[in-house]
C-alpha positions, 0 to 999 in steps of 0.5 A: 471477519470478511472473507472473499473465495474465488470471485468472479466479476463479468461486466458487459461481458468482460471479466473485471475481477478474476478468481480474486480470494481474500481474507480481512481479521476483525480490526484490520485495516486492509488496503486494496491498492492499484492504478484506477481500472484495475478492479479495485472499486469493482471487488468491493462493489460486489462486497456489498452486493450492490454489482452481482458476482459471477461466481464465488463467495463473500463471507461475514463472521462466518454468514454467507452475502453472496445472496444477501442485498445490500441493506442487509449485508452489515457493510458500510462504504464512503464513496469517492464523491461521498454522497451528502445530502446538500438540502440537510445539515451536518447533523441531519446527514449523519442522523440518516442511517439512524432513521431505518434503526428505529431511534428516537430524537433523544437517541439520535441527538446523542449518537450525532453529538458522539460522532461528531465529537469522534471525527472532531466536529463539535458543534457542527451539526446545524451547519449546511453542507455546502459551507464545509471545506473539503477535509470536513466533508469527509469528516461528516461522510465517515461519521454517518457511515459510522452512524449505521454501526455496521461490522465492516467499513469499506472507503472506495478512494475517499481521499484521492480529491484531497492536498497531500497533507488533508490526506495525510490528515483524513489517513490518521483520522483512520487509525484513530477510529480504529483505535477508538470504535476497533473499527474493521476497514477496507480502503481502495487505493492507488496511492502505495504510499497511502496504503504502506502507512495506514494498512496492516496488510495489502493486496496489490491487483493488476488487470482485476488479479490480485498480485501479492497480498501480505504486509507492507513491508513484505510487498515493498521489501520481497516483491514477487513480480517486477510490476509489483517492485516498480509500484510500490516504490522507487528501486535499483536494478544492478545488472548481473549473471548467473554462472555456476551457482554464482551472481556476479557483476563487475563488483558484486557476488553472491551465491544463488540457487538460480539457473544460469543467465541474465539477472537483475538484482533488486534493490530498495534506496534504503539498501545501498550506501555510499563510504568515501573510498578510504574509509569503505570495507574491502573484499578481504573483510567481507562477512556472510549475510544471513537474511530473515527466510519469512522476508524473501521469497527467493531466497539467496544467501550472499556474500556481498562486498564492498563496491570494488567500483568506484562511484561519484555523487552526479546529482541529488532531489529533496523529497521531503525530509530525505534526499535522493542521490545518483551516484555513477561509476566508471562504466556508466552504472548510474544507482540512488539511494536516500541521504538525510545529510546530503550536506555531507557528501563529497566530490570523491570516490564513495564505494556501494556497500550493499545493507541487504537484511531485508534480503535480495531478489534476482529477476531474470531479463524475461521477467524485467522484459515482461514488465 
């Protein structure tokens, strides 16, 4: 559907968006996510033509905007501070688009009343802007961006002014029109959260790069730099080497194709768990893991055992519906993972097991200083 090649944004002569290349399919929800400053905004600006591009392309179902103006570009886009106009009520606002598209009073009645019944505002129309709560607002902004019936509808950080659960709230409002109208969205984040639960897939930038680009689970599980690991969620780090084909640490071994050296191993909460020590697998048990090659990019294939090491339980948070526990051994090494019966757990020796499915990443000590 949208396809961007090789884009290049300068701004007062400084490069904000560098040889960026996407590809969005026809009802898609692709997200764009990174810290404020990173181009995120920019890139989509020049989607819609309303920042020039210094060189590349933008394509839509195959037709060529990279010359086009934005009226005629078939794209539609909710601004962070979404623009409605405080002189006209809800219905007037969203009946705006309807004007330059040659419809009648009776036409337009009927599309304002079928969208606000879409985004769950039946009955809104003669309201004033300024009586809206917040979530409400957003709720009329979407509707009149849906009112220009365009292909595309690009959010720039509609959300980001919103209470956790508005957000939450707007966020399935997202995936029910897309549901509903096979909407076709690109959404500009900064939360990793926001865009794991919405998108189909993400493009995580950097400094106007795009640094990794695929499903959510591939940039959570499978990231490709240790930027990339840090951003999208909390992470173990298991210091280790590489030696004669072989990563070890004090409890831990696996073989890897790696050269010799300094490795951390990355881990997500969710890969690593805690057996009392009584009841932990030991080394004579230990099976072959065999990871999905699709999910790794550097690929290992470990022999992982039970922790030889012993670890206790140091400290715990509630984030919700889970609970993440530090555990530390006796050199010092402090790992977390996420508990839901934190209740359970005891003041005893606990060995790690390692849950590596998802597959493991060594990153070198350059690329962790790098970072």
């Amino acid at each position: 559907m949208l396809k961007i090649e090789n884009l290049n944004v300068y701004l007062e002569g400084s490069p904000i968006v560098k040889d960026c290349s996407l590809e969005i399919k026809k009802g898609e929800i692709f997200s764009l996510l990174g810290v404020s400053g990173c181009g995120k905004s920019t890139l989509i600006k020049a989607v819609l033509g309303l920042i020039p591009s210094s060189s590349g392309s933008v394509f839509l179902n195959g037709r060529d905007l990279t010359a086009l103006p934005p009226e005629k570009r078939d794209c539609t886009v909710v601004f962070q501070d979404l623009r409605l106009f405080p002189h006209l009520t809800v219905g007037e606002n969203i009946a705006f688009p309807l004007h330059f598209q040659k419809k009648n009073k009776t036409e337009e009645r009927k599309i304002v009343e079928e969208l606000l019944s879409l985004v769950s505002l039946e009955g809104f129309s003669k309201r004033t802007i300024e009586s809206l709560s917040g979530g409400q607002k957003q709720r009329v902004a979407i509707a009149r961006a849906l009112a220009q019936n365009a292909e595309l509808l690009l959010l720039d950080e509609p959300f980001s002014s919103l209470d956790p659960n508005l957000r939450k709230e707007m966020g399935e409002l997202i995936l029910h029109l897309r549901e509903k109208r096979g909407l076709s969205v690109l959404l500009v984040t900064h939360d990793h959260e926001e865009a794991l639960r919405l998108s189909d897939r993400i493009a995580l930038m950097k400094e106007g790069e795009i640094l990794q680009c695929g499903r959510g689970e591939e940039l959570f599980y499978a990231p490709k730099t240790v930027y990339a690991a840090k951003f999208m969620g909390e992470a173990n780090f298991l210091p280790g080497r590489v030696e004669k084909g072989e990563f070890k640490t004090d409890f831990l071994s696996f073989v890897t194709e790696k050269p010799d050296g300094e490795y951390s191993l990355f881990l997500r909460e969710r890969q690593l768990k805690f057996q009392k020590a009584s009841g932990a697998l030991q080394k004579s048990d230990a099976e072959e893991m065999h990871f999905p090659e699709e999910a790794i990019d550097s690929r290992e294939k470990a022999q992982a055992y039970s922790s030889a090491s012993l670890f206790y339980p140091i400290s715990s948070q509630c984030i919700g519906d889970s609970w993440r526990v530090f555990w530390e051994n006796e050199n010092g090494l402090v790992l977390h993972n996420l508990s839901d019966r934190p209740q359970e757990i005891e003041q005893v020796p606990y060995r790690m097991v390692l849950q590596a499915e998802k597959g493991v990443i060594l990153f070198s000590k350059e690329e962790l200083l790098e970072d």
